[in-house]
C-alpha positions in Angstrom: -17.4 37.2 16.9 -16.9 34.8 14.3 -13.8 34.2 11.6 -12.5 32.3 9.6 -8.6 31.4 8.7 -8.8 28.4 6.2 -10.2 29.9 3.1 -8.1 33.1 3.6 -5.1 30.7 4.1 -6.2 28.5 1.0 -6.3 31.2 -1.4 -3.2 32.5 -0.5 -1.6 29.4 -0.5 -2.5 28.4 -4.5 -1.8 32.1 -5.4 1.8 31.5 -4.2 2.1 28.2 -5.8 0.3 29.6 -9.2 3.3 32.2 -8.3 5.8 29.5 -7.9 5.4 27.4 -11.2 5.0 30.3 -13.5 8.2 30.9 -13.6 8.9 26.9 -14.2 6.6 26.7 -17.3 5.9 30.4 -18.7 8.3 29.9 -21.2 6.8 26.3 -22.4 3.5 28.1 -22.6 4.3 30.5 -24.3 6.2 28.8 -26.6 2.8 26.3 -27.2 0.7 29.4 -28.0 2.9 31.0 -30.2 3.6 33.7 -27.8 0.0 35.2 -28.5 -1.6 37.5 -25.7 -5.4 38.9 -25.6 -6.5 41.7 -26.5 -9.1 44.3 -25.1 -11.3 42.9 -27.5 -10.9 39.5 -26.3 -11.4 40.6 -22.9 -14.4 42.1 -23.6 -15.3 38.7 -25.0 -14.3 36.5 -22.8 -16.4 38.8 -20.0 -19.6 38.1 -22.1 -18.8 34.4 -22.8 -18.2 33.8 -18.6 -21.8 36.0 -18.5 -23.8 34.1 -20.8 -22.6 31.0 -19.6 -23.7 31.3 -16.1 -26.8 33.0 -16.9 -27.9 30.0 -19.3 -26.1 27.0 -17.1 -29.4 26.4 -14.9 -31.7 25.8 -18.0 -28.5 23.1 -19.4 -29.4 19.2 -18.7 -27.4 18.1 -16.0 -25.4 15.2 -18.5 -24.6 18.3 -20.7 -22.8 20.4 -17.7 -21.2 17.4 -16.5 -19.8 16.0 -20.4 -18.9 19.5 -20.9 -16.8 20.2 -17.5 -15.6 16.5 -18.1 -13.8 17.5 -21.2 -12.7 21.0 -20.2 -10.9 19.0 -17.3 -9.1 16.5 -19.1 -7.8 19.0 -21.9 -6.4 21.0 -19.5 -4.4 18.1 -17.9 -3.7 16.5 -20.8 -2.2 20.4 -22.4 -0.5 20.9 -19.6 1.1 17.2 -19.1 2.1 16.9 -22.7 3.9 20.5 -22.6 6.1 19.2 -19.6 6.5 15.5 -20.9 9.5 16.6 -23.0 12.0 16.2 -19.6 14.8 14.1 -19.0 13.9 10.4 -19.3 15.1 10.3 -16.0 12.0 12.4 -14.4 9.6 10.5 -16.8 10.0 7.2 -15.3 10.2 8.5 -11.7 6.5 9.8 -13.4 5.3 7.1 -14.2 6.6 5.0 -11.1 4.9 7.5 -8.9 1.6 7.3 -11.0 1.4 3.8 -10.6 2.3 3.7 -7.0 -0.6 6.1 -6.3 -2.7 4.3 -8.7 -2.0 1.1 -7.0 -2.6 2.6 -3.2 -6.1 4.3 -4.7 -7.2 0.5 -5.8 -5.9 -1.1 -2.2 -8.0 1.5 -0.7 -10.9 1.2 -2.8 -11.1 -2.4 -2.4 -10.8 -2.2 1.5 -13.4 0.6 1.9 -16.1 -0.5 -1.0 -15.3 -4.0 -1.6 -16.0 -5.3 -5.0 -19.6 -3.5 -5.3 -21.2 -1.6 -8.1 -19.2 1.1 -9.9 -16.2 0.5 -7.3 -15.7 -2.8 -9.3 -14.8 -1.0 -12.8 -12.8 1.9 -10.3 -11.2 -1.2 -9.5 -10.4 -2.6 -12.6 -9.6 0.7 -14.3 -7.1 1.7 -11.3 -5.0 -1.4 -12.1 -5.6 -1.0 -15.7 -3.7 2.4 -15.5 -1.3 1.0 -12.8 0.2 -2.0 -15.3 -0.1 0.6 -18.0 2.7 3.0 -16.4 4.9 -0.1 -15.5 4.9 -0.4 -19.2 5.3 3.1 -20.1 8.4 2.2 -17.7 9.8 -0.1 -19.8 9.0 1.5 -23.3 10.7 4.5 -21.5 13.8 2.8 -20.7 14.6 1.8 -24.1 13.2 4.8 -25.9 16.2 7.5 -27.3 13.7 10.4 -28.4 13.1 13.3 -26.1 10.1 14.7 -28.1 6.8 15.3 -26.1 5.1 12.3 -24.7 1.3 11.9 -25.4 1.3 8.6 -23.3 2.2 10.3 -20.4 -0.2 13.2 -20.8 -2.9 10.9 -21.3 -2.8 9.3 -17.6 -3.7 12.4 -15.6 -6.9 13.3 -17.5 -7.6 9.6 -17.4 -7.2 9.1 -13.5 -9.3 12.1 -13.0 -12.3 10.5 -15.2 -11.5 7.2 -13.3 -11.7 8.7 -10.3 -15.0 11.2 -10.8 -17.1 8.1 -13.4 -16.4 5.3 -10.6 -16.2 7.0 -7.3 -17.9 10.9 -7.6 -20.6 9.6 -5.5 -18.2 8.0 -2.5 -16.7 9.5 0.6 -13.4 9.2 -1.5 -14.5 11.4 -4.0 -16.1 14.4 -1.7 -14.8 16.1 -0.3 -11.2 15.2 -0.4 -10.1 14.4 -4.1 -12.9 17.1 -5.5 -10.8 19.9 -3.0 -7.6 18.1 -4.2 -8.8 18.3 -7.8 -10.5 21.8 -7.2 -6.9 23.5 -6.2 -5.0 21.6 -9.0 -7.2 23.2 -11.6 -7.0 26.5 -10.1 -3.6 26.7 -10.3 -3.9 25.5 -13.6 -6.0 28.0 -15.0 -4.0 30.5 -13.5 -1.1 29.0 -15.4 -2.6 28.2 -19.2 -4.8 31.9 -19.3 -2.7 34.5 -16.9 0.5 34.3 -19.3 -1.6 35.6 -22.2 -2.9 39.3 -20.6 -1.0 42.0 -20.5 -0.9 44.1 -17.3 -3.6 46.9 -19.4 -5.6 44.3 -20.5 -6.2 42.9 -17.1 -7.3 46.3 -15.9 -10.2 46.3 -18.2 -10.8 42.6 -18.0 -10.9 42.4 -13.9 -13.0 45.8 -13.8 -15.5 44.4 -16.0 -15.4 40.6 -14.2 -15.9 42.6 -11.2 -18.7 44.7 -12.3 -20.5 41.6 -13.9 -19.6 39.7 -10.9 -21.6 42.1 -8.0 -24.6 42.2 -10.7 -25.0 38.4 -11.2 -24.4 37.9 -7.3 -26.1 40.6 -5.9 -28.8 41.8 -8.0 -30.0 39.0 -10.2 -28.6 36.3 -8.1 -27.8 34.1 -11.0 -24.1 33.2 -10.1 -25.5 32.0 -6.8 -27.9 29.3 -8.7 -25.4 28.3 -11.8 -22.4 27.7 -8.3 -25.5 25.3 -7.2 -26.5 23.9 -9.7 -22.9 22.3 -11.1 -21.7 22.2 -6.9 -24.4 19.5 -6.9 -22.8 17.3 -9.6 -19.4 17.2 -7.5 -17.7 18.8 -10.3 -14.5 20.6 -9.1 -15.9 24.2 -9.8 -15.9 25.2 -6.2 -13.1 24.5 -2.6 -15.4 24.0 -0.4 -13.6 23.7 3.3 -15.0 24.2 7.2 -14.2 27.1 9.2 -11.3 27.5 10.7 -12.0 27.7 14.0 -15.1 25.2 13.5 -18.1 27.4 13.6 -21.5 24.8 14.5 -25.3 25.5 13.7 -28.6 23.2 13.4 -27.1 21.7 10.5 -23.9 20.6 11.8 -20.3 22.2 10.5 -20.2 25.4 8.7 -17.8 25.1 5.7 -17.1 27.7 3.1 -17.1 27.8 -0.9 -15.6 29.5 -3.2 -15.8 29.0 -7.1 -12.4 28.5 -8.8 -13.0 31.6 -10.9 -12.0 33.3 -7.8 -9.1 32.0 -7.1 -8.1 32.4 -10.9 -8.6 36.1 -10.4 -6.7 36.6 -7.1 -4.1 34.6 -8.6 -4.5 36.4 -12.5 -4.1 39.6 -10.2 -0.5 38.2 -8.4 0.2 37.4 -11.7 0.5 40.4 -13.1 1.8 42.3 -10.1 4.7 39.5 -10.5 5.3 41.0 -14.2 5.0 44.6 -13.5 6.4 45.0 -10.0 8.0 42.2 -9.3 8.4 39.0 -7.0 8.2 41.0 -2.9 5.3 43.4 -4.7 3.6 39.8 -5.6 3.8 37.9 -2.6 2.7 41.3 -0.6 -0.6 41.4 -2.9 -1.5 38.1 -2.8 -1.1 38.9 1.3 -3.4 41.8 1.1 -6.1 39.8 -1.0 -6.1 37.3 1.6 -6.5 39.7 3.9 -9.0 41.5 2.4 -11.0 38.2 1.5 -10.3 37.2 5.5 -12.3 40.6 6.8 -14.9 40.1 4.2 -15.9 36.6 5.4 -15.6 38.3 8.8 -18.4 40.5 7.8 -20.1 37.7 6.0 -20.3 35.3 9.1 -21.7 37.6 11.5 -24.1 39.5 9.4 -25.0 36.0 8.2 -24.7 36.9 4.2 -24.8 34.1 2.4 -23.4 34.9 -0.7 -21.3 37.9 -1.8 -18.8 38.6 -5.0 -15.5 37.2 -4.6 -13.9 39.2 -7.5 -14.7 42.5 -5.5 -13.7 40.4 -2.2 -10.2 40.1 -4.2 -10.0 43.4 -6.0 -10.2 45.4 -2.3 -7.1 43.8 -1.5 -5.6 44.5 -4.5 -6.4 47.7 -5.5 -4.4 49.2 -2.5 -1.3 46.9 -3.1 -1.4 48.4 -6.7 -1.6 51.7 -6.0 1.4 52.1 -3.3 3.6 49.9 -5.7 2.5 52.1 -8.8 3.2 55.1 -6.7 6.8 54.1 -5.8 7.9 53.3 -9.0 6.8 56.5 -10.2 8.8 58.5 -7.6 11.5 56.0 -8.4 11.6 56.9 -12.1 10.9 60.7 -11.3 14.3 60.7 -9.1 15.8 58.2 -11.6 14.8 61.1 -14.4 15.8 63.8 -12.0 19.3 63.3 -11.7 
């Protein structure tokens, strides 16, 4: 019999760190987007918009998908550096001292492993470009008084992630070890900047309808399958992809696993909002049963040798019974709280 524990384990894992730093930067969110939440109707929107956009990405040029998920990228790093960079100056130079040191290591170990060859030249060049620019952001930030926001610190993770995909996306650095890295940042980013702004109602209608639009893509038109492909193949972080845990061999080497980071947004969208209704123990427990779930699911999926199947309804079978025991004591709760 075949299993798997590393996907379960990863999906789990970001949940609880999504989980984690909520509670560190809800309030900064919120605070950036006026405190606005979504609607039904925006639900309902945002459904279509996820269903038109996979349906159409396979007929998009391939420089379109890639400028496109370029830019979605860095705005999201960028959004979410600037709405931290107001901290102590204290923790903004240990920042930037940090993001050069990394900076400087990634150009040591580009230079050992590619030389100075091709686009590992400019990676080169760049890397130490961004490395003095930090030791100067150092010293500007030593003298600086103001604690406002900081848009030259927001601009260096966006601009090491461009460095990184432009110069080295087709290098053993890049895949798969920096496009997982970047893959579970930006999952617990986007479980960050969109789960604050549902309300636990509007998820229930948003998730049944992901779901629902999820199995028909998937499983009947097979469209998901083709658009996860299609951008997979530009090593854009859109998918984890990791092997099985215990390795699991066939004709073609390793078996390894993918999911799309729209999954992991919805397990962790789900935690989410069992964190806000029920709870933290409620939380961690359903992010524990969606892993579980998701774990017996790829169960079935490795030995009846399916290729493909809906993540969302993968994720929503864990869920759903985590929600209803935890709905159904708080209503005997309040019934014996109204009772006496």
């Amino acid at each position: 019999m075949y299993f798997d524990v590393a996907m379960p384990i990863a999906l789990f894992a970001i949940t609880m760190v999504a989980l984690f730093l909520n509670g560190k930067v809800e309030e900064k969110l919120k605070a950036a987007f006026e405190k606005k939440e979504l609607k039904t109707r925006d639900a309902l929107l945002l459904v279509v918009a996820i269903s038109i956009m996979v349906s159409v990405i396979v007929f998009v040029p391939q420089v379109a998908i890639v400028a496109v998920f370029l830019l979605a990228y860095s705005l999201l790093l960028f959004t979410f550096a600037y709405v931290l960079s107001d901290a102590r100056k204290k923790n903004a130079i240990l920042f930037f001292a940090v993001f050069a040191l990394i900076c400087i290591l990634t150009a040591l170990a580009s230079l050992l492993s590619f030389g100075l060859d091709g686009l590992s030249t400019y990676g080169f060049v760049a890397l130490c470009c961004l490395s003095v620019f930090s030791i100067l952001a150092i010293v500007y930030e030593s003298r600086r008084k103001s604690l406002a926001a900081r848009w030259y610190l927001a601009a260096l993770p966006p601009a090491l992630f461009l460095t990184l995909y432009i110069f080295y996306g087709e290098t053993p650095l890049w895949f798969p070890y920096l496009l997982n890295f970047y893959g579970a940042i930006f999952a617990i980013l986007i479980i960050l900047y969109i789960g604050h702004l549902f309300r636990f109602e509007t998820t229930l209608i948003f998730v049944s309808l992901l779901t629902t639009v999820d199995v028909l893509l998937v499983l009947v038109t097979g469209t998901m399958v083709s658009a996860a492909t299609r951008v997979s193949e530009l090593k854009l972080p859109v998918l984890i992809t990791m092997p099985t845990i215990p390795y699991i061999t066939t004709q073609l080497g390793t078996l390894h696993m993918s999911l799309g980071l729209g999954d992991f947004f919805f397990a962790g969208l789900l935690a989410l909002q069992t964190l806000k209704k029920f709870g933290k123990l409620p939380a961690v427990i359903s992010a524990l049963t969606i892993a579980l779930s998701f774990f017996i699911f790829e169960m079935v999926m490795l030995n009846l040798r399916i290729t493909a199947f809906p993540g969302t309804l993968m994720i929503m079978c864990g869920w759903l019974p985590a929600l209803f025991y935890f709905a159904v004591k708080m209503r005997v709760k309040d019934f014996q709280e109204a009772k006496v």
